[in-house]
C-alpha positions in Angstrom: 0.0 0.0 0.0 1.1 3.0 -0.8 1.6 6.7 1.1 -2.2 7.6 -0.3 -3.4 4.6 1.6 -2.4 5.6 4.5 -3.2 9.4 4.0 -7.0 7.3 2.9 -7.0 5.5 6.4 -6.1 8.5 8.4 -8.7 10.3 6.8 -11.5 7.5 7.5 -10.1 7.4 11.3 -10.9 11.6 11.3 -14.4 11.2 10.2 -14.6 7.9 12.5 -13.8 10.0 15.7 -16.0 12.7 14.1 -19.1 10.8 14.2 -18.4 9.1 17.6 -18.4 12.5 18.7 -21.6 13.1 17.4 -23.5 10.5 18.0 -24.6 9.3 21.7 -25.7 5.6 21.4 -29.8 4.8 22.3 -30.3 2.0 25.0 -29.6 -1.0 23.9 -26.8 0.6 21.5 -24.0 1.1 23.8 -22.2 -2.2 22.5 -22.1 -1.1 18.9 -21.1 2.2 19.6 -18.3 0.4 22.2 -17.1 -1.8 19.1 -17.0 0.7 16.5 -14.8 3.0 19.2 -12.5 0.0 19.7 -11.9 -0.9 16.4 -11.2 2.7 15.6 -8.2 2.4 18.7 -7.4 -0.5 16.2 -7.2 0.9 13.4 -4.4 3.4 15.2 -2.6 0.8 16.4 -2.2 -1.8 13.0 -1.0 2.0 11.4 1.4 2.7 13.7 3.0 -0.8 13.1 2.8 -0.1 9.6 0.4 -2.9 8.6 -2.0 -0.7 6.4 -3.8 -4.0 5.5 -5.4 -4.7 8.7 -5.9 -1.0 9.9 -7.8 -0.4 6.6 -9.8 -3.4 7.1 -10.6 -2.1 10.6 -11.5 1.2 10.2 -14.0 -0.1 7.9 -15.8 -2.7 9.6 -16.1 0.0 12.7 -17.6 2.7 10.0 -20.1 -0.5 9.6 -20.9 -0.9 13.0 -21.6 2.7 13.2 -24.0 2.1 9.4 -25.5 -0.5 11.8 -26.5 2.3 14.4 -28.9 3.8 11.8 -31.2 0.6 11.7 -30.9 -0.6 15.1 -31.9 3.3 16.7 -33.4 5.0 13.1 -30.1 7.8 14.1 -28.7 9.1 11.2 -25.0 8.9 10.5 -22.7 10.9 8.5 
């Protein structure tokens, strides 16, 4: 992966962190929104050691769990 990649991952961990600051999890949400935090934290770490792979693939599957947030509470996510 290239220096764009990462620039692409930083970029999705910004607008991650963005939204978890936004949002504040229903009842019954608070696990999601736990996950989607977590796999942001990551994320962080799998780019720090350089292994763009996995933190790519773990910044997106928490911007799904936060997708998930929108049919489990109807909130809207951007």
């Amino acid at each position: 992966m290239a220096d764009t990649d990462r620039a692409r991952i930083e970029s999705d961990i910004k607008l991650l962190r963005g939204a978890l600051a936004k949002l504040k999890p229903a009842a019954g949400q608070e696990a999601l929104f736990d996950m989607a935090a977590r796999y942001c934290n990551d994320t962080e770490y799998h780019l720090k050691k350089g292994d763009l792979v996995t933190a790519f693939g773990s910044i997106n599957y928490a911007h799904g769990l936060l997708d998930s947030l929108k049919y489990v509470g109807k909130k809207k996510v951007d």
